[in-house]
DRENPA-3360 file (N, C-alpha, C; in nm, 2 decimals, always signed):
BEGIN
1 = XXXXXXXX = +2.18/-2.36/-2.72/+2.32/-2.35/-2.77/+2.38/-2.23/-2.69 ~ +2.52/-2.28/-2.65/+2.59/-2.17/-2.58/+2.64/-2.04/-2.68 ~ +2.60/-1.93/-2.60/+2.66/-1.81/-2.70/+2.80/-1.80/-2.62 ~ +2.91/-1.69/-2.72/+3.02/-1.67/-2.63/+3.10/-1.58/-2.77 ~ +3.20/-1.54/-2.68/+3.27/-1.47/-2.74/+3.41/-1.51/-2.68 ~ +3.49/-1.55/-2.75/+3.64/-1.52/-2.77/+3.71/-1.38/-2.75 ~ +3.83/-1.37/-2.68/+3.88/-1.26/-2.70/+4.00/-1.27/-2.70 ~ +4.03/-1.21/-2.83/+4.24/-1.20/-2.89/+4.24/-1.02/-2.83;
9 = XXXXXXXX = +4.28/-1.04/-2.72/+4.34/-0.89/-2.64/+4.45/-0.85/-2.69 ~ +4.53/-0.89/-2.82/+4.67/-0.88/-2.90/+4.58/-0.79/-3.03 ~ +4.48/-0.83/-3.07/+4.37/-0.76/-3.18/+4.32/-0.65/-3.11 ~ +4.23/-0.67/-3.02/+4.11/-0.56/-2.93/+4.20/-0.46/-2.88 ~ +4.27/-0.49/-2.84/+4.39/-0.36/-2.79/+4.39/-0.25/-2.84 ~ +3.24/-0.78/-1.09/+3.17/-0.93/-1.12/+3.13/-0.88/-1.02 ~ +2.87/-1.07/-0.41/+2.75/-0.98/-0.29/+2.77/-0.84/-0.34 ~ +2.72/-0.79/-0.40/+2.74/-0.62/-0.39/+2.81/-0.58/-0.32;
17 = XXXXXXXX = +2.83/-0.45/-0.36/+2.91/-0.37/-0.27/+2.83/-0.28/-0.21 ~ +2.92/-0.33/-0.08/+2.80/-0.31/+0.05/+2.84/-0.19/+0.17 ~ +2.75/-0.13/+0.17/+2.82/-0.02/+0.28/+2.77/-0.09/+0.43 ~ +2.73/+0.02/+0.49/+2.69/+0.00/+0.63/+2.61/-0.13/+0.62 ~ +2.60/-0.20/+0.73/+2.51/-0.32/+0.74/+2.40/-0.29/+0.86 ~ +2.29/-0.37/+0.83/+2.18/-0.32/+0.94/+2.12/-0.45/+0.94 ~ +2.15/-0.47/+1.11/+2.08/-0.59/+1.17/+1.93/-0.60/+1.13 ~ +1.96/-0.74/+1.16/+1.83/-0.84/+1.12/+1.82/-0.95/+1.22;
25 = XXXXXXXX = +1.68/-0.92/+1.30/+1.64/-1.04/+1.42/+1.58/-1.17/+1.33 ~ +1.61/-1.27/+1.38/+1.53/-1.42/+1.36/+1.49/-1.49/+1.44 ~ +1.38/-1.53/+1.49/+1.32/-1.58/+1.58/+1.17/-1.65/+1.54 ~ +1.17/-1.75/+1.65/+1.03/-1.85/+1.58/+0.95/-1.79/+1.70 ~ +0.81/-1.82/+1.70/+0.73/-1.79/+1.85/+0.67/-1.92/+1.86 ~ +0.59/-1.89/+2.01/+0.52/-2.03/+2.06/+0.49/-2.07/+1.94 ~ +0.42/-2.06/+1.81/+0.33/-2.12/+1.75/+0.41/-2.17/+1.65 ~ +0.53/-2.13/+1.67/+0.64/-2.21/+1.55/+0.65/-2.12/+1.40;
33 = XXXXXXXX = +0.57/-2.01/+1.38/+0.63/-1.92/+1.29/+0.73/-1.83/+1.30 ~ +0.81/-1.85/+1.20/+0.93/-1.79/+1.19/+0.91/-1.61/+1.16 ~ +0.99/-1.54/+1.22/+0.96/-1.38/+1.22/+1.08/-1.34/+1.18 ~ +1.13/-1.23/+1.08/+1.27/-1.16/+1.04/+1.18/-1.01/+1.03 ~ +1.27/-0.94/+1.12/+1.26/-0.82/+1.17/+1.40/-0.73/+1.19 ~ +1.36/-0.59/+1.16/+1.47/-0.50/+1.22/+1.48/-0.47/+1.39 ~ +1.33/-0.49/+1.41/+1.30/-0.47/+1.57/+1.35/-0.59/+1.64 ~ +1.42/-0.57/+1.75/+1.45/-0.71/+1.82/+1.30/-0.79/+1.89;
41 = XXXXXXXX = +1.33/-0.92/+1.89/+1.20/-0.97/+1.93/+1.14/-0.95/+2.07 ~ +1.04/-0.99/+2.11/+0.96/-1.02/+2.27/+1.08/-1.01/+2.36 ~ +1.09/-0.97/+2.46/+1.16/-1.04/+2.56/+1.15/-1.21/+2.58 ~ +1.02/-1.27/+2.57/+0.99/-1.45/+2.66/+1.04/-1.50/+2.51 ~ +1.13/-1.44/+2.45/+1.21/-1.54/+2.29/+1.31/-1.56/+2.40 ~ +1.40/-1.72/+2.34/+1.48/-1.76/+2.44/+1.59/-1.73/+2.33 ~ +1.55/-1.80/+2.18/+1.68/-1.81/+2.08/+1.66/-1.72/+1.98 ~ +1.71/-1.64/+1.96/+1.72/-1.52/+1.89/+1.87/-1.53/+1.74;
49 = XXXXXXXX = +1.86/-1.52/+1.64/+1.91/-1.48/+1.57/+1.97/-1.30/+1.49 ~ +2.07/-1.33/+1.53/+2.09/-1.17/+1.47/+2.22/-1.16/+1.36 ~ +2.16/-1.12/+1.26/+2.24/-1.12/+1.12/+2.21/-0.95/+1.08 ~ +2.33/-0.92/+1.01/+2.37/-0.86/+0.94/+2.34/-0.82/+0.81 ~ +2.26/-0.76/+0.74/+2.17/-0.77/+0.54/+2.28/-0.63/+0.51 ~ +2.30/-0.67/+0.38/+2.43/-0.54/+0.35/+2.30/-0.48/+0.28 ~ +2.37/-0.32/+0.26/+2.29/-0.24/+0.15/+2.41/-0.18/+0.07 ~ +2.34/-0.15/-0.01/+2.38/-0.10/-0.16/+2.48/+0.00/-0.14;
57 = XXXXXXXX = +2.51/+0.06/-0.23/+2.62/+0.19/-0.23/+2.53/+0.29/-0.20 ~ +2.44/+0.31/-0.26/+2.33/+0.40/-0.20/+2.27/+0.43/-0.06 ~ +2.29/+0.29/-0.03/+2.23/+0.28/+0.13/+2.05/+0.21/+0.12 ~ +2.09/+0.14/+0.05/+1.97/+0.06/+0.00/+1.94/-0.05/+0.10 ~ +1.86/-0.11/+0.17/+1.86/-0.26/+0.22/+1.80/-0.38/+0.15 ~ +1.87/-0.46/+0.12/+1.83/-0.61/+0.04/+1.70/-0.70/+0.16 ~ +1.64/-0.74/+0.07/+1.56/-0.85/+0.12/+1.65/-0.93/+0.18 ~ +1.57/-0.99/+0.29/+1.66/-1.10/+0.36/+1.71/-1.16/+0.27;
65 = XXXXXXXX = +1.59/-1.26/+0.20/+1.64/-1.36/+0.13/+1.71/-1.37/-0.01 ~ +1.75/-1.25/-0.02/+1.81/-1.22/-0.14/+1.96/-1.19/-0.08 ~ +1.94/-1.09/+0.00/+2.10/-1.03/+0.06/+2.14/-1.17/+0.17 ~ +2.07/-1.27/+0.16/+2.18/-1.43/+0.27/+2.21/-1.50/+0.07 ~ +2.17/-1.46/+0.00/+2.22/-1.54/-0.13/+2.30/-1.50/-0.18 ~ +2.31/-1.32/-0.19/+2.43/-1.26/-0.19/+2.54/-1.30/-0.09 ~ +2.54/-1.29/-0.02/+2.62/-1.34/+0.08/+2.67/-1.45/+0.09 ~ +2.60/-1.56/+0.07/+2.69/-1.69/+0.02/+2.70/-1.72/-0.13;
73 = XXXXXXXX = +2.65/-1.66/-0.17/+2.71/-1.68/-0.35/+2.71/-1.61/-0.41 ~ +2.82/-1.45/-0.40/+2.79/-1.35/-0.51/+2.83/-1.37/-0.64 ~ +2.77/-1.29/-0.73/+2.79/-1.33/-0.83/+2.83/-1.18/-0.93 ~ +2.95/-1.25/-0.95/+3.02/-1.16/-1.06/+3.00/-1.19/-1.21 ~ +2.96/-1.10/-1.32/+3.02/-1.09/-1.45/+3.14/-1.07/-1.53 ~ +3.20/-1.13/-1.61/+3.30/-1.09/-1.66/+3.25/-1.04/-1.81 ~ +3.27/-0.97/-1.88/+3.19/-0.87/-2.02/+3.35/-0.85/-2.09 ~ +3.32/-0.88/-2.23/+3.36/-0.77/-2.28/+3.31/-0.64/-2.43;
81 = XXXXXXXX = +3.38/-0.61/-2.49/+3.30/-0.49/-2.58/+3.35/-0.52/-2.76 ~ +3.29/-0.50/-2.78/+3.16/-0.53/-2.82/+3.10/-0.67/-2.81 ~ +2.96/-0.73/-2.70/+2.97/-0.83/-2.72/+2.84/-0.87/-2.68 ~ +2.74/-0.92/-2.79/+2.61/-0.95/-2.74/+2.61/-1.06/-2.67 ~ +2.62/-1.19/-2.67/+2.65/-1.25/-2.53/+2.63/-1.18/-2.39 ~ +2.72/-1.09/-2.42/+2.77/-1.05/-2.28/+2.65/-0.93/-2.26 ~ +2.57/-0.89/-2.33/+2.45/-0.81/-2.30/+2.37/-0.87/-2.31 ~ +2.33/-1.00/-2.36/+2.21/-1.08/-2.28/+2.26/-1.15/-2.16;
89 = XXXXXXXX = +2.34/-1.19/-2.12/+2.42/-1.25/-2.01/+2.36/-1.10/-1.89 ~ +2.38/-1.01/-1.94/+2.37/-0.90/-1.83/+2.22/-0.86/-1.83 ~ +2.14/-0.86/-1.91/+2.02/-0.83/-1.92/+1.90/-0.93/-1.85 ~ +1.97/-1.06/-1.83/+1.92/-1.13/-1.79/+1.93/-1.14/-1.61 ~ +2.03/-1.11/-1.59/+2.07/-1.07/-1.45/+1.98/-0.94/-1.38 ~ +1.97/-0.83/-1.50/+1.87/-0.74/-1.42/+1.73/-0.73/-1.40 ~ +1.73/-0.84/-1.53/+1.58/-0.88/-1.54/+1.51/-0.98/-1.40 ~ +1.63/-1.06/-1.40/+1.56/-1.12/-1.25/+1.61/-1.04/-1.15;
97 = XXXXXXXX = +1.64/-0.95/-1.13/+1.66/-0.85/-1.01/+1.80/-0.93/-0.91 ~ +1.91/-0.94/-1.02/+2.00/-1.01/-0.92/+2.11/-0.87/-0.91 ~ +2.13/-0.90/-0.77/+2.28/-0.78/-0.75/+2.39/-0.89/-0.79 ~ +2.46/-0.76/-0.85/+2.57/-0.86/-0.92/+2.70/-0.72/-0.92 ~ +2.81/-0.79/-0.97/+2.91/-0.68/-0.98/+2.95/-0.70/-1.11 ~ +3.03/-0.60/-1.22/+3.06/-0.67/-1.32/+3.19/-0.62/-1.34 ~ +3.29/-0.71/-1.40/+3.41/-0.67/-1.48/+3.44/-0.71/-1.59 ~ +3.52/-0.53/-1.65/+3.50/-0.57/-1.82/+3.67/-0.65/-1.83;
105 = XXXXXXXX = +3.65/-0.71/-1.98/+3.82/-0.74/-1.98/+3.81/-0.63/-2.15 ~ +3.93/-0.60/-2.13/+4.03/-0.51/-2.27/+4.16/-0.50/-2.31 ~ +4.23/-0.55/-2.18/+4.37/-0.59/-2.21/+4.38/-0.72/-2.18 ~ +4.58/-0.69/-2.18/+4.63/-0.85/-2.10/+4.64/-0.92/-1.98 ~ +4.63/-0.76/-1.94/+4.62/-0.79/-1.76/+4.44/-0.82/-1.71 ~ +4.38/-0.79/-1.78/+4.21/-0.83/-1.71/+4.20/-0.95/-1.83 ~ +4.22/-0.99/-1.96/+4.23/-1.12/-1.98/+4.29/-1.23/-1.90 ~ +4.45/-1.23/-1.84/+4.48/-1.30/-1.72/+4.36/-1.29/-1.61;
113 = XXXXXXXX = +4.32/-1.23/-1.50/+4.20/-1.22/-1.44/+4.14/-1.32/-1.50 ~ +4.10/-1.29/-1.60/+3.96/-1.40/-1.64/+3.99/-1.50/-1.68 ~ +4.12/-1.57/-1.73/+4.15/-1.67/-1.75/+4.20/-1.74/-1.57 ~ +4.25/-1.67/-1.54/+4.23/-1.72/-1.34/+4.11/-1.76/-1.31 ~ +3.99/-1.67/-1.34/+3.86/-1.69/-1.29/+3.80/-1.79/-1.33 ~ +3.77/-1.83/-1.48/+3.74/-1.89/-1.50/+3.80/-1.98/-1.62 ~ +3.93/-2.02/-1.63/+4.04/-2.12/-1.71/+3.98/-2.07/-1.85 ~ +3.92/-1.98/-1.88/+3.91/-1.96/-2.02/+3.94/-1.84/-2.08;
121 = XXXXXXXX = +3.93/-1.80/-2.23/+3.95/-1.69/-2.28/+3.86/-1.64/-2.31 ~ +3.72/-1.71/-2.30/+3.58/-1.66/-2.32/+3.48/-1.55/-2.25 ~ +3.42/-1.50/-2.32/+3.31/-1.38/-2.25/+3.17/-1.43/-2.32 ~ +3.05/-1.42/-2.19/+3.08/-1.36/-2.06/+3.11/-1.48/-1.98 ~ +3.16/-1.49/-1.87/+3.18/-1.57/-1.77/+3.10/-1.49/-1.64 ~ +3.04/-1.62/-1.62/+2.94/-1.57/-1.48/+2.97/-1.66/-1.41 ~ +3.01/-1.61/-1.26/+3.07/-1.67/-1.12/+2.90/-1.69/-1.03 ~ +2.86/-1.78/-0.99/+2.76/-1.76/-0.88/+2.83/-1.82/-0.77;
129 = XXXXXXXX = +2.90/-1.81/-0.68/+2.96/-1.87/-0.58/+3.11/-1.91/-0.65 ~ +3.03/-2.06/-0.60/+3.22/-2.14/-0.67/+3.15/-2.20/-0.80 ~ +3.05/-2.14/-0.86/+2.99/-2.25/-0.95/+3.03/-2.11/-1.11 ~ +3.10/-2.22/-1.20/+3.08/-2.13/-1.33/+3.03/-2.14/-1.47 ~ +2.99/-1.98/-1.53/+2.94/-2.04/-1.66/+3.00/-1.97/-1.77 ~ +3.04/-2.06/-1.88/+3.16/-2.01/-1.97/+3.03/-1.98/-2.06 ~ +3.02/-1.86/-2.15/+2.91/-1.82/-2.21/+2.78/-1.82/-2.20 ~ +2.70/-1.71/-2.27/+2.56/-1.75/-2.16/+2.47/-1.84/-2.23;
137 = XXXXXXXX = +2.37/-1.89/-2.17/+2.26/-2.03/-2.15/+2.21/-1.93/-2.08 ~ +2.08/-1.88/-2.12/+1.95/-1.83/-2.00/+1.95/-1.97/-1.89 ~ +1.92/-2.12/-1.98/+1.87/-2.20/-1.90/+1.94/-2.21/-1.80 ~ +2.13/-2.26/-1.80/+2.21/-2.30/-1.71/+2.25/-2.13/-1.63 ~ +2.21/-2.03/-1.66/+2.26/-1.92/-1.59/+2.11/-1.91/-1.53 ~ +2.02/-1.94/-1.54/+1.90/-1.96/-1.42/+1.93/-2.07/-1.36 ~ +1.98/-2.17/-1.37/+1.95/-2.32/-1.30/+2.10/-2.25/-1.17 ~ +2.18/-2.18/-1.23/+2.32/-2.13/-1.14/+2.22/-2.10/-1.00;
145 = XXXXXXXX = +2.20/-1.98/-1.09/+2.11/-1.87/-0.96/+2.01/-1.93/-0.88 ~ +1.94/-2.03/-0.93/+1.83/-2.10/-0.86/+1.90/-2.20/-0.74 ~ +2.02/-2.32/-0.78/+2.08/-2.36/-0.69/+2.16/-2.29/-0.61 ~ +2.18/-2.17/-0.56/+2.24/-2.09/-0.48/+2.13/-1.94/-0.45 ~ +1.99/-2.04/-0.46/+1.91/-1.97/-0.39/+1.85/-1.83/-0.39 ~ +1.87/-1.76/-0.53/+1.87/-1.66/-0.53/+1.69/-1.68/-0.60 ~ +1.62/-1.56/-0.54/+1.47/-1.54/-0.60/+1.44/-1.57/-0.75 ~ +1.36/-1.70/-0.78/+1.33/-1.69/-0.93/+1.24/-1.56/-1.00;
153 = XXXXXXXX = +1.19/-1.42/-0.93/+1.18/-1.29/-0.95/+1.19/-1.17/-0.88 ~ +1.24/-1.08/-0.95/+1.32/-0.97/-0.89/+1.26/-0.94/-0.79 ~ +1.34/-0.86/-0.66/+1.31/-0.84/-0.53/+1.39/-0.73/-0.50 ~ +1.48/-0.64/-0.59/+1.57/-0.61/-0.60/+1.46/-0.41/-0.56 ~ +1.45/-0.42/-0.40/+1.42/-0.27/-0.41/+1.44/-0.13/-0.50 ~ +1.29/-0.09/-0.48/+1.29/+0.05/-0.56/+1.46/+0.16/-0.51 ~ +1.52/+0.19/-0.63/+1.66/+0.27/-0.62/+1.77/+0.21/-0.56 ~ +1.75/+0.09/-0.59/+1.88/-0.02/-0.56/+1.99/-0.02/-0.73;
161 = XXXXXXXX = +2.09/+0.02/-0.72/+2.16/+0.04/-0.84/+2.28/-0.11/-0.82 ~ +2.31/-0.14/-0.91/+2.45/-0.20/-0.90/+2.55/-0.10/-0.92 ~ +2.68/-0.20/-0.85/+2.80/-0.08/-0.87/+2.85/-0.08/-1.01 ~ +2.91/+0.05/-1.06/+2.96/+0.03/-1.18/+3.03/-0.07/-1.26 ~ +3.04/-0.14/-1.36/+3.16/-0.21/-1.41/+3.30/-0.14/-1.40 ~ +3.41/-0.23/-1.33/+3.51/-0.22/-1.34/+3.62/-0.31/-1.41 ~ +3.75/-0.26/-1.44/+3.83/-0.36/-1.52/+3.85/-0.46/-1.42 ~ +3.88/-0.61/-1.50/+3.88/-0.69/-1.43/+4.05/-0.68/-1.36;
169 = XXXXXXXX = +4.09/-0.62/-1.42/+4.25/-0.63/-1.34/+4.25/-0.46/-1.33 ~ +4.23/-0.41/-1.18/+4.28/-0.29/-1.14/+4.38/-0.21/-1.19 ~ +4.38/-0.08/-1.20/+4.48/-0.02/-1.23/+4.58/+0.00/-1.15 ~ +4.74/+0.00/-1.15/+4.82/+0.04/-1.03/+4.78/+0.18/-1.04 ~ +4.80/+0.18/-0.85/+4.81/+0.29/-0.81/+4.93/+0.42/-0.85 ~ +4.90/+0.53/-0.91/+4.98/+0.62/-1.00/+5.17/+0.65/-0.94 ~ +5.24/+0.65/-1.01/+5.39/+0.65/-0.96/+5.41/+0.80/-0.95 ~ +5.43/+0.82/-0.82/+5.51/+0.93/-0.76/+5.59/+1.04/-0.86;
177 = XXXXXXXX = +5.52/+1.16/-0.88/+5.66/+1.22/-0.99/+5.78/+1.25/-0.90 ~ +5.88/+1.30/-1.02/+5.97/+1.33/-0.97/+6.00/+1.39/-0.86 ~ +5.91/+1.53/-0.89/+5.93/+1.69/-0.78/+5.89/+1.60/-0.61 ~ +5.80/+1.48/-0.65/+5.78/+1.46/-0.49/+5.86/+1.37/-0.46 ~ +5.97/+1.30/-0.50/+6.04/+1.20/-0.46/+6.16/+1.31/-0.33 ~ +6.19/+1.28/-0.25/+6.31/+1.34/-0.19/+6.43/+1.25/-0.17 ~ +6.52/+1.32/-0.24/+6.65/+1.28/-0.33/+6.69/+1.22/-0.14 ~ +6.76/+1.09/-0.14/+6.86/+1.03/-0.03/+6.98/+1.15/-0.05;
185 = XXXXXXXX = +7.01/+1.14/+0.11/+7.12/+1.28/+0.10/+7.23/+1.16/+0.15 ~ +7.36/+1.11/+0.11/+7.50/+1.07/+0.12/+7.50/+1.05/+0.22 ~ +7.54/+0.97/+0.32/+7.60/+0.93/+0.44/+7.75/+0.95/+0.53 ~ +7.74/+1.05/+0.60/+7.83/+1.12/+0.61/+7.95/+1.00/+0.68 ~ +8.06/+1.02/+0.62/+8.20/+0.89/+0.68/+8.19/+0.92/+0.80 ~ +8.21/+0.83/+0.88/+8.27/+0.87/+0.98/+8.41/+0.93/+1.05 ~ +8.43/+1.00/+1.17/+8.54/+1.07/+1.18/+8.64/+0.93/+1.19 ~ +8.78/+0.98/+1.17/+8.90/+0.88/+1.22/+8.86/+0.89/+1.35;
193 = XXXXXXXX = +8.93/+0.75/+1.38/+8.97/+0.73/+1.54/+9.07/+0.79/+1.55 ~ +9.09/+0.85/+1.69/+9.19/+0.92/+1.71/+9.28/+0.84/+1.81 ~ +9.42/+0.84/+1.78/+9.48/+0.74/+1.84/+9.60/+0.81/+1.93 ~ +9.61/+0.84/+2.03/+9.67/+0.91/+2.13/+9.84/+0.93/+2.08 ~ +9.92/+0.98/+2.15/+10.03/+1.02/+2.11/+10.10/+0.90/+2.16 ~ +10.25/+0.88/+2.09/+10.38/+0.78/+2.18/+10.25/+0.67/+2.22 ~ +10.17/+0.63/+2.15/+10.13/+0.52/+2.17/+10.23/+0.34/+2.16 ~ +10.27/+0.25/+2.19/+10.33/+0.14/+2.13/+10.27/+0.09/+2.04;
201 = XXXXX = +10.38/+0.06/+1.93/+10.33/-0.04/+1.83/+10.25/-0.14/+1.88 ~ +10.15/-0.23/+1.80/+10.11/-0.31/+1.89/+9.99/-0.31/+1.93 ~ +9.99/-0.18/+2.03/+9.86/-0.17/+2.17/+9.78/-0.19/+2.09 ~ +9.67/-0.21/+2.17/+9.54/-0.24/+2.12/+9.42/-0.19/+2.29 ~ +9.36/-0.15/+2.28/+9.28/-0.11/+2.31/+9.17/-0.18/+2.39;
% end
């Protein structure tokens, strides 16, 4: 049975983030095994693979095969508070060592967000790619992660942190006070034309 939570924000009133990237060689040898290395391969390799594995905020590096699943399917949380759902939904995520990002909702502007995200008013909502899930299901929120390839156990390097929860709708950026606004200064008229003396009615110029 799906758990979930509702949320009246009218009452109450989600690949990692990745710094620097560090190459990754892929290459098969005569004998047909496949090699993934930071070192570039043999010179007598003809076809060479070179990819990119993000790391953490820390400066962590992901397993290959976890950071190419991040990479085609990250997967965001949407939470909100107070909400067990939404802490087994997340517990489950660290338990299998998945990088994930998460956003809380508390207002109207990160309930929009989440009703964008995922057409509902429900928490938690988990994104794995383009695939979603309105409340959590251990089963269907493993069967997500498994079809978009992510390790059925954690792989998730010693001091690999996720990034903090953030709101799902950003805050604007803070409005200028006064003292630094600089006041427009009036646009000065321009002078008359000056129109010569005993000119004729008429002339024109």
């Amino acid at each position: 049975m799906q758990s979930m939570r509702k949320l009246n924000v009218g009452l109450v009133l989600l690949l990692c983030t990745a710094g620097a990237g560090a190459q990754m060689f892929k290459w098969t040898d005569a004998k047909g095994v496949v090699h993934f290395s930071d070192q570039p391969p043999p010179g007598n390799v003809a076809k060479v693979e070179r990819k990119t594995t993000p790391r953490s905020a820390q400066g962590v590096l992901l397993p290959y095969a976890l950071a190419e699943a991040a990479r085609k399917s990250p997967v965001v949380l949407y939470t909100g508070s107070p909400c067990l759902p939404c802490d087994q939904g997340r517990a489950l995520l660290q338990q299998r060592g998945i990088p994930f990002t998460e956003k809380t909702v508390s207002s109207n502007d990160d309930q929009q967000k989440l009703n964008e995200a995922g057409g509902s008013t429900q928490v938690p909502l988990l994104l794995v790619g383009g695939a979603r899930r309105v409340g959590f299901e251990a089963s269907g929120w493993n069967a997500a992660l498994t079809a978009a390839a992510y390790p059925s156990r954690g792989r998730l390097p010693s001091g690999y942190n996720n990034p903090p929860a953030e709101p799902a709708a950003p805050a604007p950026p803070p409005r200028p006070l006064a003292r630094d606004v600089v006041p427009e200064l009036p646009r000065e008229a321009p002078p008359p034309r000056q129109v010569p003396p005993d000119t004729p009615p008429g002339f024109k110029f």
